[in-house]
C-alpha positions as CSV (number, residue, x, y, z in Angstrom):
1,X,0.0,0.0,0.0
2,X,1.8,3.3,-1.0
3,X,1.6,6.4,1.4
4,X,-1.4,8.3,-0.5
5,X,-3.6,5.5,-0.3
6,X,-2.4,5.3,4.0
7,X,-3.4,8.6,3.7
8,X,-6.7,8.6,2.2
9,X,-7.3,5.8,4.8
10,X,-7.1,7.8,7.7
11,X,-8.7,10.5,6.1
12,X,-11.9,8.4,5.3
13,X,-11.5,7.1,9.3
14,X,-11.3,10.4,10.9
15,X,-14.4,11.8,8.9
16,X,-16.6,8.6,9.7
17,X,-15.2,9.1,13.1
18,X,-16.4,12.9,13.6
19,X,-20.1,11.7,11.8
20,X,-20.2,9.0,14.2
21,X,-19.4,11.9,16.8
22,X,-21.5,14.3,15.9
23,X,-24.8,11.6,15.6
24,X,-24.0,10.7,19.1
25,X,-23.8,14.4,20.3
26,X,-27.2,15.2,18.9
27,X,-29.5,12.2,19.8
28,X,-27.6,13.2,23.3
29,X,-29.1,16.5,23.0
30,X,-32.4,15.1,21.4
31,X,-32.0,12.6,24.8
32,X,-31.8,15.5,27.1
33,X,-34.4,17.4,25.5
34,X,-37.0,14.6,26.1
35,X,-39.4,13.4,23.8
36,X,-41.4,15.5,21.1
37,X,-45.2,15.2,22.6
38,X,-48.3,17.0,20.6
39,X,-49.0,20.4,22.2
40,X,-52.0,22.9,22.4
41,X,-52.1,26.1,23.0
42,X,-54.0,28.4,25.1
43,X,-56.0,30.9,23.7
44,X,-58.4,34.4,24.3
45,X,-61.5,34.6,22.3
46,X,-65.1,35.0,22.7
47,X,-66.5,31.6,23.9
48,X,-70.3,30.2,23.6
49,X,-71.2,27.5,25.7
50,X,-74.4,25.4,23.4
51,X,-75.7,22.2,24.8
52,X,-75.7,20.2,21.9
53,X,-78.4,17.6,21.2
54,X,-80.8,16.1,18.6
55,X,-84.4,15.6,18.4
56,X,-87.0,15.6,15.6
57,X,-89.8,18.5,14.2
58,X,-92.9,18.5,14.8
59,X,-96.2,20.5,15.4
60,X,-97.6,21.3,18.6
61,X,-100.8,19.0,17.0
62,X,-101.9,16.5,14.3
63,X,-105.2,16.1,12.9
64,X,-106.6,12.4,12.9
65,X,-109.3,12.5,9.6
66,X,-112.0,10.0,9.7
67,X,-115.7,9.5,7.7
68,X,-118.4,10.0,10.1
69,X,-120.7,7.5,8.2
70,X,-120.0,4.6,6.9
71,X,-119.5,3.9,3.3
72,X,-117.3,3.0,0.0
73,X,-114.4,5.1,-1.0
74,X,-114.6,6.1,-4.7
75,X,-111.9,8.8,-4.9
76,X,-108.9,10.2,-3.3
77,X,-107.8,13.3,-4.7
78,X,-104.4,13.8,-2.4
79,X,-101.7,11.8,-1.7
80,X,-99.2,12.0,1.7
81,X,-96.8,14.9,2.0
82,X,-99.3,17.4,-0.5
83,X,-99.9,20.6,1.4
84,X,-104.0,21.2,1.1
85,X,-105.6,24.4,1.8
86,X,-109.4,24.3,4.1
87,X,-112.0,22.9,2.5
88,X,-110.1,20.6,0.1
89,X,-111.3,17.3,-0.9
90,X,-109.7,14.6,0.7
91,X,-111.7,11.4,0.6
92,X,-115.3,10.7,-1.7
93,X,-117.7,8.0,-0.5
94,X,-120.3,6.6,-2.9
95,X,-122.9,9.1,-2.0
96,X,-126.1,8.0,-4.2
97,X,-128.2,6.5,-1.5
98,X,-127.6,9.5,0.3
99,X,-128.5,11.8,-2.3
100,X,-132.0,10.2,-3.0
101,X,-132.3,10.1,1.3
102,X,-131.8,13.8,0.7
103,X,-134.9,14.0,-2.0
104,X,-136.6,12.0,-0.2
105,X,-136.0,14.5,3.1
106,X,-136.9,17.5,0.8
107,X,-140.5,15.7,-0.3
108,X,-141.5,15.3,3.1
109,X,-140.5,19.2,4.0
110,X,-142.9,19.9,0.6
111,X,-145.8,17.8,2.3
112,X,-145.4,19.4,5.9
113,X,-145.7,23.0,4.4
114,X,-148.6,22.0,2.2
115,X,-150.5,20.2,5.2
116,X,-150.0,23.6,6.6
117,X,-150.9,25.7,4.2
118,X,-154.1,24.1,3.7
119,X,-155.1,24.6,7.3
120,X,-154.5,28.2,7.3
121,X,-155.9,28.3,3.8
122,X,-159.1,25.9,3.8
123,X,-159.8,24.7,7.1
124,X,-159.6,27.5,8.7
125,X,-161.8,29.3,6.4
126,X,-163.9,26.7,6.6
127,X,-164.4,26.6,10.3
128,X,-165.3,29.8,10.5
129,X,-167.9,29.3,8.1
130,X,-169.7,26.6,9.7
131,X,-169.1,28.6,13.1
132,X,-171.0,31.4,11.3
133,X,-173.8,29.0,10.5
134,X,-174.3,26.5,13.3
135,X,-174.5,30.7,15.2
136,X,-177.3,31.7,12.5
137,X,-178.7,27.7,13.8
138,X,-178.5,28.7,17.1
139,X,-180.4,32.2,16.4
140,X,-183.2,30.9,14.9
141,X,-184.0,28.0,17.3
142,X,-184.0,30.5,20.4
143,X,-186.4,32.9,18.2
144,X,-188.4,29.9,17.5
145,X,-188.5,28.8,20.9
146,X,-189.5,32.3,22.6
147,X,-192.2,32.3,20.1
148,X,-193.9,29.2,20.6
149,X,-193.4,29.9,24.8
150,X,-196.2,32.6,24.3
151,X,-198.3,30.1,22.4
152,X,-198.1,27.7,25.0
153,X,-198.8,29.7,27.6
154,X,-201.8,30.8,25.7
155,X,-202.8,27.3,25.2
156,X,-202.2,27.6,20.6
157,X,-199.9,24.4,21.5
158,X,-198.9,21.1,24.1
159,X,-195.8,21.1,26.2
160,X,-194.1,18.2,23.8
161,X,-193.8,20.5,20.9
162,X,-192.4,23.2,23.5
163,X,-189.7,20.5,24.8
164,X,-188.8,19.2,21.1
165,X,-187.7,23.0,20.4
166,X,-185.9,23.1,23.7
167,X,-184.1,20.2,22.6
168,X,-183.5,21.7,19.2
169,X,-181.5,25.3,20.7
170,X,-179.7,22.7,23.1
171,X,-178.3,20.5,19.8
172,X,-177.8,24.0,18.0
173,X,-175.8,25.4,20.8
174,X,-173.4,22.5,21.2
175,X,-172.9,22.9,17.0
176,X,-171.8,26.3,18.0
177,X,-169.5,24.8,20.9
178,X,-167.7,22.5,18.3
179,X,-167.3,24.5,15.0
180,X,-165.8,27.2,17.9
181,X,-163.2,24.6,18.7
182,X,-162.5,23.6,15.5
183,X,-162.1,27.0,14.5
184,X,-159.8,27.5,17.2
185,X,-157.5,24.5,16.9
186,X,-157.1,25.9,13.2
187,X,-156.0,29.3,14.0
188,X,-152.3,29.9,14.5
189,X,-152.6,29.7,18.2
190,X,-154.8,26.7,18.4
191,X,-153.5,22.7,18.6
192,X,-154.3,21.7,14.7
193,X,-152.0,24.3,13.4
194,X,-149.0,23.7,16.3
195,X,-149.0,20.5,14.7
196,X,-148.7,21.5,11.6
197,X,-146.2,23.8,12.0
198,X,-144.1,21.3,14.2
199,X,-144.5,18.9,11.4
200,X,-142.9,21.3,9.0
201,X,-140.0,22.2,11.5
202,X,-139.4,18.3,11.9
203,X,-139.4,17.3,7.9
204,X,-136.9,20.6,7.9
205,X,-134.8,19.3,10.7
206,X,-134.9,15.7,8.7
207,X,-134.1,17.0,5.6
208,X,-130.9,19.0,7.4
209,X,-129.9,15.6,8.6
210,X,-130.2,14.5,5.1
211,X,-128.2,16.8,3.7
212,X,-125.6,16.9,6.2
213,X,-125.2,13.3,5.9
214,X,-124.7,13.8,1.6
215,X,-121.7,16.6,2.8
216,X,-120.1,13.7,4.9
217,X,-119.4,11.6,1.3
218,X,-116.7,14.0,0.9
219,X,-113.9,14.4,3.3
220,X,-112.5,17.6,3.4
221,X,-109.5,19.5,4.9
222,X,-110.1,21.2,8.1
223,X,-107.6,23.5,8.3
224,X,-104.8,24.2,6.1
225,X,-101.6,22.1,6.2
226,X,-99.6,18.9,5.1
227,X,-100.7,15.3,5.1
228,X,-98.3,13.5,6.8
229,X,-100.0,10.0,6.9
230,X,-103.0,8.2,4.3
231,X,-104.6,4.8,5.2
232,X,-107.4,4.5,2.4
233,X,-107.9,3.7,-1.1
234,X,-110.6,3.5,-3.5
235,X,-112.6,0.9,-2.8
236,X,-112.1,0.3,0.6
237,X,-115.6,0.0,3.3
238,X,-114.6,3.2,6.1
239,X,-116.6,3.4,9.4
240,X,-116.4,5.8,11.8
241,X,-113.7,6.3,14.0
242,X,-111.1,4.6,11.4
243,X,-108.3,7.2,11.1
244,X,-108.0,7.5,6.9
245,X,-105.4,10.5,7.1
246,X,-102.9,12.7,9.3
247,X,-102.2,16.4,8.6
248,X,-99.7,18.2,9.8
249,X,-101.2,21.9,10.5
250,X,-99.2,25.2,8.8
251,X,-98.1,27.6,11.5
252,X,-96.3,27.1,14.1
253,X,-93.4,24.9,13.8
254,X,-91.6,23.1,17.1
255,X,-88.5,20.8,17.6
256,X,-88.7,18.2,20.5
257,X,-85.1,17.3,21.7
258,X,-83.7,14.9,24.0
259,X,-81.7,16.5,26.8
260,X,-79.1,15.0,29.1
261,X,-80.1,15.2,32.1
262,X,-76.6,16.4,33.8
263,X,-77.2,19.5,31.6
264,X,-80.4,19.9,33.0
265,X,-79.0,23.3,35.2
266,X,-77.7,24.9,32.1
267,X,-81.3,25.2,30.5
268,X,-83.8,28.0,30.6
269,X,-87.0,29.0,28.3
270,X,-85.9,31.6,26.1
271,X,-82.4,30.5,25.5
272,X,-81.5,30.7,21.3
273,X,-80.8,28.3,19.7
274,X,-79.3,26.9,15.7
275,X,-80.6,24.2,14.4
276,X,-79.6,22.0,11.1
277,X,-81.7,19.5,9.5
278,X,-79.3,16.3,9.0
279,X,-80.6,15.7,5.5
280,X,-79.0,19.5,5.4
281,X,-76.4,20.3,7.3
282,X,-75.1,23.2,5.7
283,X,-78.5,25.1,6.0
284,X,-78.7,26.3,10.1
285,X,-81.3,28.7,11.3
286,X,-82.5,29.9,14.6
287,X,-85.1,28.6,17.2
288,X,-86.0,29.4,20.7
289,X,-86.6,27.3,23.8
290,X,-90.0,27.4,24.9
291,X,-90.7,24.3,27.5
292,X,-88.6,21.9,29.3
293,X,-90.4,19.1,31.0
294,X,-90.6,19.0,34.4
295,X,-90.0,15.2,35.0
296,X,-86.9,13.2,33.6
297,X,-87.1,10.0,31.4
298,X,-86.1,7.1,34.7
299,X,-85.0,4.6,31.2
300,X,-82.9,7.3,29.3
301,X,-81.8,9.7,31.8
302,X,-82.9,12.1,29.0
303,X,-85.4,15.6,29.5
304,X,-87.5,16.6,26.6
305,X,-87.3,20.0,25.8
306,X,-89.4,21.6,23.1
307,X,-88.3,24.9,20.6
308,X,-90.1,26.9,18.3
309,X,-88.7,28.1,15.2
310,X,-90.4,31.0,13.8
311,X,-89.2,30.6,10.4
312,X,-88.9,27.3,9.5
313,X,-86.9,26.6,6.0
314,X,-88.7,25.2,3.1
315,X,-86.5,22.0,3.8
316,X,-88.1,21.5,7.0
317,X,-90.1,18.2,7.1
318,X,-92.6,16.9,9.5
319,X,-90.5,13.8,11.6
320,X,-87.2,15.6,10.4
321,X,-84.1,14.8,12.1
322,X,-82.4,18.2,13.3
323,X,-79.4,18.9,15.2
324,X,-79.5,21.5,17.7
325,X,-76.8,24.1,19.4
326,X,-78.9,25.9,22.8
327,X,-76.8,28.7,23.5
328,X,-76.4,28.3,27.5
329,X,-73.8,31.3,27.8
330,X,-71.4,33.4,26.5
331,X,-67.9,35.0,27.6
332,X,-66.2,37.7,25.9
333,X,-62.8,37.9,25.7
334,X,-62.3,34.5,27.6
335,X,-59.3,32.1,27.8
336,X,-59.8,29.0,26.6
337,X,-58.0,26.1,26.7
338,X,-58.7,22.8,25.1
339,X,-60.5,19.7,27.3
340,X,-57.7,17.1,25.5
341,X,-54.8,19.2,27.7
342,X,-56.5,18.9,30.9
343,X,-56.1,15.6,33.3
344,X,-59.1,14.6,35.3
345,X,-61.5,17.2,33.8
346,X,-64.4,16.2,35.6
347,X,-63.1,15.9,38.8
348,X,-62.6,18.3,41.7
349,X,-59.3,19.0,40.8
350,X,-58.1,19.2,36.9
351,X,-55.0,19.9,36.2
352,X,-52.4,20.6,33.1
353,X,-48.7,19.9,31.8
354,X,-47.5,23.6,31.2
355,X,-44.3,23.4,28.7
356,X,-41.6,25.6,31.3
357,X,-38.2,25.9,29.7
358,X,-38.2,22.9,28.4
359,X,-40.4,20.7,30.8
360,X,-43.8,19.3,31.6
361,X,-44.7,21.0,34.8
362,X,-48.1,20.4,36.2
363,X,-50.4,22.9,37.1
364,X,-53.6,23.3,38.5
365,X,-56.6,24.9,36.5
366,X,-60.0,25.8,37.8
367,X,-62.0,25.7,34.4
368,X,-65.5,27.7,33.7
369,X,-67.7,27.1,30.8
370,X,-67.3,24.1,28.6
371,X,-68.1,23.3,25.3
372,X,-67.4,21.7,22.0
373,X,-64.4,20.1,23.5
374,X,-63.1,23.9,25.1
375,X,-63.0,24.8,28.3
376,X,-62.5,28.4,29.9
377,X,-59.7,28.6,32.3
378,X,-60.5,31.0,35.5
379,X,-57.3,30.5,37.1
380,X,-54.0,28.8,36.9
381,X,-53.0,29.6,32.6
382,X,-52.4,32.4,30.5
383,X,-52.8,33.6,27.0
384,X,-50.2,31.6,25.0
385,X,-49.5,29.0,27.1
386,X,-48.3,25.5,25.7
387,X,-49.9,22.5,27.4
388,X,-49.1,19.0,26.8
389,X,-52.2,16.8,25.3
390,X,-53.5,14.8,28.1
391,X,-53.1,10.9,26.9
392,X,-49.4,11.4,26.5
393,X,-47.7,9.1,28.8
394,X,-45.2,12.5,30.6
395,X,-44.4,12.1,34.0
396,X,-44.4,15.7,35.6
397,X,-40.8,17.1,35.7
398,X,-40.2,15.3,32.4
399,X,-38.2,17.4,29.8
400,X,-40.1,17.3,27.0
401,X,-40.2,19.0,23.1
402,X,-43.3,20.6,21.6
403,X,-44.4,19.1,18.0
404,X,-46.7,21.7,17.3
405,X,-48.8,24.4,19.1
406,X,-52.5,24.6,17.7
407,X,-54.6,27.2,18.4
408,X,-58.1,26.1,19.5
């Protein structure tokens, strides 16, 4: 081997020497540095606390539509989820035995006025005729009488013809008795023409009947709204109290919503709310909290709560699934730091790993409002602050490197 190539040697030895040098010095440093752990940081912002929950829409009331006779279904002009207006037709039954039940009522109403008519016009008149006559009877016979009393008494005639013309005022006078009656009872304050007019007032009330039984073959919309569920066809037999269609009214609009109970202190009617249908999520808009329910659910551990929304997207189905954010509170200007940095959260006393020059140092917090995975820090952090996520496995003293600082 000559002396250039001894040279080179070395050469090639001293560099992998000082590489092998230099790799030791920095996973030295790297070892006395510690280990590179995720890292948050701690921020100031506004902060919102929402209870966040989902639940379904609904109206404060459905409509259960029903026939209130029975009969065959021949039509059904609507089908589920149209919007109808009042007075729509929903359901037709076969209606031709009602319609000739409805002639059939009219004729009868014809009959009772004409009954009527003719006692007023005929038997009335006709009664006081024969009143006027069996009087003129009665007249005569008493001049008749006081007449032949003088020629009696004179001795012109015997007692029996005086007695037979007794007899004759007496049957006169009780013709006078009776065509007064019948006069009366014919007169609008007498019993004949009471019945006749109640007769009239009955065939009217049956004819009513009638006809309000020919307006039950069709079915119609009693309010305005959408029809949310349809049970009939044509051709099937309905009865009453069958349930043939739901509707959904138009106006107001609620969302009932499932509430953890532990959040159950947070809540109080009036808070705001957004809301997102899940079959649109990108599409939020606002509702208010109206009722809470004063008992909990012992199976769920859930309280219903109930919001209005008083201007319900065009997207908004009856049944929908929503998603809902209840604002609970706000905090301007608030430091916030995230839930994943802080050990034992939920207990009495959570606490953090502060990066300090180099080293996880713990520190304990007192937190304030939480939400969305963020909690506000009342004591313990400031602004800019880098914590240590909690699941990493740092003793506290540890040196440790952050790998990044996140803002929340």
């Amino acid at each position: 081997m000559t002396g250039s190539s001894l040279i080179l040697e070395h050469r090639w030895k001293l560099l992998a020497t000082l590489l092998a040098a230099v790799l030791l010095a920095a996973l030295g440093v790297r070892w006395w540095r510690g280990p590179q752990m995720v890292a948050e940081t701690v921020v100031r912002r506004d902060f919102v606390q929402a209870v966040v929950a989902s639940g379904h829409v609904e109206t404060p009331h459905r409509v259960d539509i029903g026939a209130q006779i029975t009969g065959t279904v021949v039509r059904v002009p609507v089908a589920e989820g149209q919007s109808v207006r009042t007075g729509d037709a929903l359901v037709e039954l076969e209606s031709a035995e009602l319609r000739a039940a409805g002639r059939q009522a009219e004729v009868a109403v014809t009959q009772a006025q004409a009954r009527l008519r003719q006692l007023r016009e005929v038997q009335a008149p006709v009664a006081e005729q024969a009143l006027r006559q069996a009087q003129a009877n009665l007249d005569n016979a008493r001049s008749a009488l006081r007449r032949n009393q003088e020629l009696f008494q004179k001795g012109f005639i015997g007692g029996a013809a005086l007695e037979e013309l007794r007899k004759t005022v007496e049957l006169t006078d009780a013709q006078v008795r009776s065509a007064q009656k019948q006069l009366e009872t014919a007169r609008p304050a007498g019993s004949d023409h009471a019945l006749a007019v109640a007769g009239v007032a009955e065939a009217q009330a049956s004819a009513e009947v009638a006809r309000a039984r020919g307006r039950y073959a069709v079915i119609s919309a009693p309010l305005d709204g959408t029809l949310i569920g349809r049970n009939v066809e044509v051709g099937d037999v309905v009865q009453p109290g069958k349930v043939l269609m739901t509707l959904s009214p138009m106006g107001r609009t609620q969302l009932v919503v499932q509430i953890d109970e532990k959040n159950l202190r947070l809540l109080a009617p009036g808070q705001k709310a957004l809301v997102s249908a899940d079959a649109y999520p990108q599409q939020r808009f606002p509702a208010q909290l109206v009722y809470i329910n004063p008992g909990v659910n012992a199976q769920t551990g859930a309280v219903e709560v109930k919001l209005d929304v008083p201007s319900p997207p065009p997207v908004l189905r009856q049944d929908m699934t929503v998603s809902v954010d209840i604002e609970v509170a706000r905090r301007p200007n608030a430091l916030l730091v995230p839930v994943s940095a802080v050990h034992d959260a939920e207990g009495a006393t959570p606490w953090v790993l502060r990066l300090e020059d180099g080293r996880a140092v713990r520190r304990a917090v007192r937190l304030g409002l939480r939400s969305g995975g963020v909690a506000e820090a009342l004591e313990g952090l400031r602004e800019g602050d880098t914590l240590i996520a909690a699941p990493a496995a740092i003793a506290p003293g540890a040196r440790v490197r952050a790998a990044a600082s996140a803002p929340s």
